[in-house]
C-alpha positions in Angstrom: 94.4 70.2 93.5 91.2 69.9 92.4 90.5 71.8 88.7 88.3 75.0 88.5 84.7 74.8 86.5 85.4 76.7 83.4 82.2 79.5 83.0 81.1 77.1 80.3 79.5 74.8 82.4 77.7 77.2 84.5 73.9 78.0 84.1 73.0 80.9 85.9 69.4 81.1 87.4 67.2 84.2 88.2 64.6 83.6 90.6 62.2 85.8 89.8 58.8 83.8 90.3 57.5 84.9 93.8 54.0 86.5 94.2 55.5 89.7 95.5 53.1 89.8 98.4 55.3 92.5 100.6 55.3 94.8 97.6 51.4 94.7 97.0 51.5 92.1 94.6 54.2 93.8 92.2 56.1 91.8 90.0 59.3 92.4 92.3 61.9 91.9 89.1 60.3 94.8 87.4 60.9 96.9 89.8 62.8 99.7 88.8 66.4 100.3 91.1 68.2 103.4 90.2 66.5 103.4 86.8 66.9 99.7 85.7 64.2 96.4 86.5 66.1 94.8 89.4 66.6 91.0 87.6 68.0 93.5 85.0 70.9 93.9 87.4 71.0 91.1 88.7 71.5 89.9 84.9 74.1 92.5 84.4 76.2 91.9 87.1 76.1 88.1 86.5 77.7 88.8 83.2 79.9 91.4 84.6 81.5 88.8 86.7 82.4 86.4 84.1 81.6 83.4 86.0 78.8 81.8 84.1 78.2 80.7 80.6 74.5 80.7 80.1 71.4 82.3 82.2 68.2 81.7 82.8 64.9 83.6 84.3 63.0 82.0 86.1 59.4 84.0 86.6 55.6 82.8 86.3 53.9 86.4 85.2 55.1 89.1 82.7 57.2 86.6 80.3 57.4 88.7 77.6 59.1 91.4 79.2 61.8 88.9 81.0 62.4 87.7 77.6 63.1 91.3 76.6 66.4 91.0 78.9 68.0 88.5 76.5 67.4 85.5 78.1 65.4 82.2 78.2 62.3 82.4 80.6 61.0 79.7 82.2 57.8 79.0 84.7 57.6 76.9 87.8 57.0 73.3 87.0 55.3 73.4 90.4 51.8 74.9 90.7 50.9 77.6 93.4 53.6 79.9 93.5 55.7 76.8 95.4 58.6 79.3 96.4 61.9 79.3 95.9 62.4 75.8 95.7 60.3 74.8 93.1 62.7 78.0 91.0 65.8 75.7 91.4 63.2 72.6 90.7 62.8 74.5 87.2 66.0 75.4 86.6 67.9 71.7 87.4 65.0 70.3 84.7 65.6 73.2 82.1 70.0 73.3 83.1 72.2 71.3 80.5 75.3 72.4 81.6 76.7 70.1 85.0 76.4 73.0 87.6 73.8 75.7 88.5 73.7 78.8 90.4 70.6 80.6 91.9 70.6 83.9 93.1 67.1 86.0 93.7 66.2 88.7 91.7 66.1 91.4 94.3 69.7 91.8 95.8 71.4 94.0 92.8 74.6 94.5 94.4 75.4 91.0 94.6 79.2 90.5 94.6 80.1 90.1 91.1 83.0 87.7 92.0 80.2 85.1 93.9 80.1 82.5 91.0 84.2 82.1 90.8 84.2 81.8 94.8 81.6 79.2 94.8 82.7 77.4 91.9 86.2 77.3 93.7 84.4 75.6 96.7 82.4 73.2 95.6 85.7 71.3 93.8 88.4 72.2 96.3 85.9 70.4 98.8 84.2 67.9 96.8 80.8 69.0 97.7 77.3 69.0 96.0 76.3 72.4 97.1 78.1 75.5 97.5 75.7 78.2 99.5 77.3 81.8 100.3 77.2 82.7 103.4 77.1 86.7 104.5 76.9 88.9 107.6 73.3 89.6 109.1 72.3 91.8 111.9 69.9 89.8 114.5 67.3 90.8 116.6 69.8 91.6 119.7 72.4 93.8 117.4 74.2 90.9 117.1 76.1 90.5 113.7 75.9 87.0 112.5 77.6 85.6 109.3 74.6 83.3 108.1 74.0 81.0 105.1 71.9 82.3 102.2 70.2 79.4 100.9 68.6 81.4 97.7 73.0 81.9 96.4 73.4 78.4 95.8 75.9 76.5 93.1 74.5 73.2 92.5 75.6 70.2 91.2 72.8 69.1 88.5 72.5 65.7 88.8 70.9 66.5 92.2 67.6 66.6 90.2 66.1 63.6 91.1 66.9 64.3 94.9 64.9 67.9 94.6 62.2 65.8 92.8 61.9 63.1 95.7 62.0 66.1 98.1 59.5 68.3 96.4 56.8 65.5 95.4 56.8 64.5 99.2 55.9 68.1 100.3 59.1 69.4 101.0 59.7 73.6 100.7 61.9 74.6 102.5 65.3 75.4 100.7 67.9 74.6 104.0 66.5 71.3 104.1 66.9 70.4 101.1 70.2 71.2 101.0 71.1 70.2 104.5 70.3 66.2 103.1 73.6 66.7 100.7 77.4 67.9 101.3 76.5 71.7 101.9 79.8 74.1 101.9 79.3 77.8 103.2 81.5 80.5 101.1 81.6 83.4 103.7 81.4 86.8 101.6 82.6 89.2 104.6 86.9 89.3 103.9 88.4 92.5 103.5 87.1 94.2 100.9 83.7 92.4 100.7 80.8 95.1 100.2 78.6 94.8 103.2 75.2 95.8 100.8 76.1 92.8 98.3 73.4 90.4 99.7 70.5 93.4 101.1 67.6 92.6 99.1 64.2 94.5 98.6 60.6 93.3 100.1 58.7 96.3 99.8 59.0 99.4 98.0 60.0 101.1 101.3 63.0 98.9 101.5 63.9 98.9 97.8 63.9 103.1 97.9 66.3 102.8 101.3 68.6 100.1 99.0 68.5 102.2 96.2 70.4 104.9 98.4 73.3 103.2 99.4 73.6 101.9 96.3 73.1 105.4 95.0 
């Protein structure tokens, strides 16, 4: 049986360094939900869980006040606002502990029990990536449980791979990952909350999360 990653050498990342273009340009980890920033929650409820040893912020505007959360805050080493990709580009260079996990700023009802499950998968199966995977509603009404490529748990010497990849164009986070051993964690078991991986896009949206989180 394979042995369980210790919270020690877990970096946790917050990717908060998107443009916020669906919310008018707002710096979408600022945002307040139920009377906190959002990345403050996400924050919270990472140490809450008791799965990680350090974390990390990744944003590219309004350092100071990500600082004010407690911890280190670093920019995109990619110019352009380069997406999600380029935030787990920053946080492999910047990560000195062997495994990372990303998670977005805007979902702050994450499950605080996602780092123990992921760490649990990526040893018991040997993998380089361990991605959560949750249930979605499609366009037909359809529910779907599907992979959410910003919840990953990565293995850190997969930085020169994400360098290769990003320096010949690439963006996209699924393909990235889909070039290395990929395990999905499904998060919908008994007793899993539903709202854990809703996230916010606009204000409209982050209001409507705000009460069923309520």
């Amino acid at each position: 049986m394979a042995e369980l990653i210790s919270p020690d050498q877990i970096t946790a990342l917050i990717l908060a360094g998107g443009r916020g273009s669906r919310m008018g340009g707002l710096d979408k980890g600022l945002q307040t939900f139920l009377g906190m920033p959002l990345a403050l929650h996400t924050l919270t409820r990472l140490q809450m869980g008791g799965g990680v040893g350090h974390i990390m912020i990744n944003a590219n505007r309004n350092l100071a006040a990500y600082e004010s959360f407690g911890a280190s805050v670093w920019p995109d080493v990619l110019a352009d606002y380069a997406g999600p990709l380029a935030g787990f580009l920053t946080g492999l260079e910047r990560c000195e502990t062997p495994f990372l996990v990303t998670v977005p700023c805007d979902t702050p009802l994450l499950p605080l029990d996602l780092v123990p499950r992921l760490a649990q998968a990526i040893e018991t199966q040997d993998a380089d990536i361990a991605m959560a995977s949750a249930p979605e509603i499609d366009r037909l009404g359809q529910r779907q449980v599907r992979g959410q490529p910003v919840f990953c748990l990565l293995r850190v010497n997969l930085l020169e791979s994400l360098v290769k990849f990003t320096h010949e164009g690439g963006r996209k986070v699924d393909a990235w990952t889909a070039l290395h051993k990929t395990v999905l964690v499904p998060f919908d078991l008994p007793g899993d909350d539903v709202r854990a991986f809703r996230n916010a896009n606009s204000l409209d949206e982050l209001r409507q999360l705000e009460d069923t989180g309520a």
